[in-house]
MOPAC internal coordinates of N, CA, C and O (Angstrom, degrees):
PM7 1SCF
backbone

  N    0.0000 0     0.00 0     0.00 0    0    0    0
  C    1.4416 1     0.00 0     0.00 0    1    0    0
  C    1.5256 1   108.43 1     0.00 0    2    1    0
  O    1.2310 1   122.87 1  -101.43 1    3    2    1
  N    1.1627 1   112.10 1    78.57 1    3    2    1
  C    1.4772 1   119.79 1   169.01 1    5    3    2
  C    1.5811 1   111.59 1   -35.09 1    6    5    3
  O    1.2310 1   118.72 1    13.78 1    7    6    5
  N    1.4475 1   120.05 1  -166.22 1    7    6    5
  C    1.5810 1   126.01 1   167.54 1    9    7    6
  C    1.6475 1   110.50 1    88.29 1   10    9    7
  O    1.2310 1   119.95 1    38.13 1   11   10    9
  N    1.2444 1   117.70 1  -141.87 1   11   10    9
  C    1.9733 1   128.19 1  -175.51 1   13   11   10
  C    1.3653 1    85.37 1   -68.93 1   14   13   11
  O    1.2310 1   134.71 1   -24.64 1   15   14   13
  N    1.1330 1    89.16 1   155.36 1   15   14   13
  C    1.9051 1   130.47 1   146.81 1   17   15   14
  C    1.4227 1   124.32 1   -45.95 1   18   17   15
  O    1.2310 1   124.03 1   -99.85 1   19   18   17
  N    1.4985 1   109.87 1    80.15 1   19   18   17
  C    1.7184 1   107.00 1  -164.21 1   21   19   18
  C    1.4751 1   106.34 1   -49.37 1   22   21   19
  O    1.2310 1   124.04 1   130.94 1   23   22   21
  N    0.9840 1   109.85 1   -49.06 1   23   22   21
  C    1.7190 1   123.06 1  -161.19 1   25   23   22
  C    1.6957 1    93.31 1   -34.73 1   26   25   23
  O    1.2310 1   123.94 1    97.29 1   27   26   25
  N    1.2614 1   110.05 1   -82.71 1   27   26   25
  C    1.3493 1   114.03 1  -175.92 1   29   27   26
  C    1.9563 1   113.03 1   -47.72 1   30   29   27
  O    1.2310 1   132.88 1   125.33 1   31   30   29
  N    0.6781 1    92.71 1   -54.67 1   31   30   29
  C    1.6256 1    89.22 1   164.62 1   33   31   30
  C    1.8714 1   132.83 1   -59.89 1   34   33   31
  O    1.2310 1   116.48 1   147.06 1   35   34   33
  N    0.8380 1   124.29 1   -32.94 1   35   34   33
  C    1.3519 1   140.17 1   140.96 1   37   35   34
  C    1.5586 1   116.65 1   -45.58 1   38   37   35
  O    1.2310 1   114.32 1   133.53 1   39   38   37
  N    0.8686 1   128.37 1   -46.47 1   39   38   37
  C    1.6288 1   145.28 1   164.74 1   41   39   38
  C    1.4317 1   108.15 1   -62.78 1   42   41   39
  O    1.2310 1   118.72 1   135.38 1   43   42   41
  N    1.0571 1   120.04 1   -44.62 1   43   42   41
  C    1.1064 1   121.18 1   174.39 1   45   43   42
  C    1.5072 1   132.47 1   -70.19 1   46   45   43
  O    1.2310 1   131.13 1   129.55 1   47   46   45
  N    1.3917 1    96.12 1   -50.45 1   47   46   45
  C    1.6858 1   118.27 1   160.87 1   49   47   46
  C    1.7123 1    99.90 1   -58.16 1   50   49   47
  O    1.2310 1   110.30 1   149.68 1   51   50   49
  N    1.2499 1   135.82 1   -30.32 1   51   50   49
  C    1.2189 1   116.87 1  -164.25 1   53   51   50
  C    0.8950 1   126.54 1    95.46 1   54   53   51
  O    1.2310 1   115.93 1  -158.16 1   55   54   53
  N    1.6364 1   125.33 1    21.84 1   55   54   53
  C    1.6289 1   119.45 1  -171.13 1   57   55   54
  C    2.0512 1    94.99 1  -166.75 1   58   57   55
  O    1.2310 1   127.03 1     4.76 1   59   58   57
  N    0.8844 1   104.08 1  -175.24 1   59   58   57
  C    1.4261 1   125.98 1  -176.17 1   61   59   58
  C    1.4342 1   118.02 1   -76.65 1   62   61   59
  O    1.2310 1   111.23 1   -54.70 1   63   62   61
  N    1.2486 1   134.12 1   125.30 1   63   62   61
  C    1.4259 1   126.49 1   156.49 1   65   63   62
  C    1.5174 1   106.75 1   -30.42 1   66   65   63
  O    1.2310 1   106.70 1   117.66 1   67   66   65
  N    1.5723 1   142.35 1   -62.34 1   67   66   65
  C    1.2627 1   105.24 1  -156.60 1   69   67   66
  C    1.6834 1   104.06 1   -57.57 1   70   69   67
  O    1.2310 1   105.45 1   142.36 1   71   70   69
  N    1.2961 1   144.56 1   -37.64 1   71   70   69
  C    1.3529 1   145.21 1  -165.23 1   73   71   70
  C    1.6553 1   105.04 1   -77.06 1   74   73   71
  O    1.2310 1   129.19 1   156.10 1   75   74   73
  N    1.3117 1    99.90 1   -23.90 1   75   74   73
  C    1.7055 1    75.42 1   159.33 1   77   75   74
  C    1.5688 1   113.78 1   -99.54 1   78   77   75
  O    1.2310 1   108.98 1   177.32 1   79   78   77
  N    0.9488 1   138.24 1    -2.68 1   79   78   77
  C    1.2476 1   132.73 1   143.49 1   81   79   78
  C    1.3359 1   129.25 1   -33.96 1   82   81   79
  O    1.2310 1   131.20 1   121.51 1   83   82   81
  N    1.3442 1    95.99 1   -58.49 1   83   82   81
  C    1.8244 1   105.37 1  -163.19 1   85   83   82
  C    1.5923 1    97.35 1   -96.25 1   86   85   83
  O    1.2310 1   119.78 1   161.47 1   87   86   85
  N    1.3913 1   118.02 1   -18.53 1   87   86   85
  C    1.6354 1   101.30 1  -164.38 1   89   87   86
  C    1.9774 1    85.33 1  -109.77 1   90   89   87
  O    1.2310 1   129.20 1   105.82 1   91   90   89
  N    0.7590 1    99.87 1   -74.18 1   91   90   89
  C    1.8512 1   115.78 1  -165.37 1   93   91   90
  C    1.7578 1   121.02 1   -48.01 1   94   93   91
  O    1.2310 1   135.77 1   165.41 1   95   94   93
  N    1.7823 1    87.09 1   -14.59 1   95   94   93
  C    1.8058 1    87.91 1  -170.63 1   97   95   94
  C    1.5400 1   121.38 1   -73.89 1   98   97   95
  O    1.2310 1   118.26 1   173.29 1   99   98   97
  N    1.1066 1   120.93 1    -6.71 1   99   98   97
  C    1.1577 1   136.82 1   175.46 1  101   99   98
  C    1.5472 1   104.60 1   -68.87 1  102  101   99
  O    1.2310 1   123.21 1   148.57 1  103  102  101
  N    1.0021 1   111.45 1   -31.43 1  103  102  101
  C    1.9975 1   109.26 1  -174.65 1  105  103  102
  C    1.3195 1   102.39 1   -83.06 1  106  105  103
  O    1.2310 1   120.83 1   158.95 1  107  106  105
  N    1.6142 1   116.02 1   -21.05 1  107  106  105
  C    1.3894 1   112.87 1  -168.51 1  109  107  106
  C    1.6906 1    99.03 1   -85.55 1  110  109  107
  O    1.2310 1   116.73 1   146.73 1  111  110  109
  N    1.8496 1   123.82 1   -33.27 1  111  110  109
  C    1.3933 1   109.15 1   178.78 1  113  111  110
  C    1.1494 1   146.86 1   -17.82 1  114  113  111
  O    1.2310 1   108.97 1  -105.46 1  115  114  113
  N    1.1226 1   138.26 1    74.54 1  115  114  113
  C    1.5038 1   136.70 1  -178.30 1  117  115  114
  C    1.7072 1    97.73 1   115.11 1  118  117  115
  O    1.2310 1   118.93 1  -155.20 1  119  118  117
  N    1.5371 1   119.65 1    24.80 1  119  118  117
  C    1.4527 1    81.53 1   163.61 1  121  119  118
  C    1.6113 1   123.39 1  -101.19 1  122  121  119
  O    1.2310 1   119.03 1  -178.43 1  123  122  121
  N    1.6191 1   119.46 1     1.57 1  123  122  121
  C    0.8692 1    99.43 1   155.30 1  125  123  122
  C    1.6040 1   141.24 1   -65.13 1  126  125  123
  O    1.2310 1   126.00 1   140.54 1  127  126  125
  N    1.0643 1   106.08 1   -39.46 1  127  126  125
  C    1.7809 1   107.23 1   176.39 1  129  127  126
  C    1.6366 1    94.78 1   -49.55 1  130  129  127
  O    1.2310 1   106.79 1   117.06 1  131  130  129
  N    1.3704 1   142.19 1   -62.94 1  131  130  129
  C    1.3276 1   151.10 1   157.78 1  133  131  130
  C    1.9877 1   103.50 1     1.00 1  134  133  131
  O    1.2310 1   133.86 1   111.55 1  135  134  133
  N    1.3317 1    90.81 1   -68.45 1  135  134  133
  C    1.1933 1    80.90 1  -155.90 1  137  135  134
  C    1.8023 1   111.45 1   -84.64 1  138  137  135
  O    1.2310 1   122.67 1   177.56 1  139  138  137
  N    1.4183 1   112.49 1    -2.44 1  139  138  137
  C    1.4223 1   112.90 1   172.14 1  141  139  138
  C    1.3177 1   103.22 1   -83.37 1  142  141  139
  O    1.2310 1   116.10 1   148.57 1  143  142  141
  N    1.6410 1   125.01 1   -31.43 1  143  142  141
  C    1.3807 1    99.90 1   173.71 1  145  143  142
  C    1.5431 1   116.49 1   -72.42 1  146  145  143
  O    1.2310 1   108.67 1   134.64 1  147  146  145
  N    1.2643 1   138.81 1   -45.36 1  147  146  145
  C    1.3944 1   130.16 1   139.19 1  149  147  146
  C    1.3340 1   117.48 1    17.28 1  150  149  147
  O    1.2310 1   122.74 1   103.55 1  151  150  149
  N    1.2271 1   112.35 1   -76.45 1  151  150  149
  C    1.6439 1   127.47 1  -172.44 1  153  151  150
  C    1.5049 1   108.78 1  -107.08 1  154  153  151
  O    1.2310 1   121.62 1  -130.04 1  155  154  153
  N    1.1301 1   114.50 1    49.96 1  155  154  153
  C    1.3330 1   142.37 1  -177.41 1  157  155  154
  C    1.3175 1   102.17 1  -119.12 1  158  157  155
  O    1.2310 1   132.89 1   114.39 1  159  158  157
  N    1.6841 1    92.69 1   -65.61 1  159  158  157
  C    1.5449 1   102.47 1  -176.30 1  161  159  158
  C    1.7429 1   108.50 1  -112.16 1  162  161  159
  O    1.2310 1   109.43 1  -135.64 1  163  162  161
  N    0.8620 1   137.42 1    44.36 1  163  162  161
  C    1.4964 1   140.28 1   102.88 1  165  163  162
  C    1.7644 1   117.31 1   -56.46 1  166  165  163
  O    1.2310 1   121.72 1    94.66 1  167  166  165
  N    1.3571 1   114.32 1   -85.34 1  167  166  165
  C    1.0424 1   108.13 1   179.90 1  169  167  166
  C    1.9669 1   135.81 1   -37.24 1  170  169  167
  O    1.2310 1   134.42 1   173.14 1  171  170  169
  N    1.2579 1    89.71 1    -6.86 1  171  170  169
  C    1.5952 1   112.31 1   159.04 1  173  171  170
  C    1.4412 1   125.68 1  -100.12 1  174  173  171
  O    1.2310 1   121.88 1   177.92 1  175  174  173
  N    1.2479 1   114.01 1    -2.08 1  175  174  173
  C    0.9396 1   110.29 1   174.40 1  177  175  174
  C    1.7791 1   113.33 1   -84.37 1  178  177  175
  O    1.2310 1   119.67 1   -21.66 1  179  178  177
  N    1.1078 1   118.23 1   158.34 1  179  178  177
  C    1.8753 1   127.91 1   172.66 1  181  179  178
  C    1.3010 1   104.94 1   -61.75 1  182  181  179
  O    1.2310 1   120.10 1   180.00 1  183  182  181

């Protein structure tokens, strides 16, 4: 599962990396491509 730093996120949610694995990873799908286009278009910007 590519993307953030579960650890800290799991902590946050209140529970363990394996449960955000198996329950939460679905919200995370696709945010990497997300966030390179992001900084796709920053870095295009003036």
């Amino acid at each position: 599962m590519p993307g953030p730093p579960r650890t800290p996120i799991a902590q946050w949610a209140g529970h363990g990396v394996a449960v955000l694995k198996k329950i939460c990873a679905k919200c995370l799908v696709g945010e990497e491509e997300r966030a390179k286009k992001q900084i796709e278009e920053a870095l295009r910007r003036p």
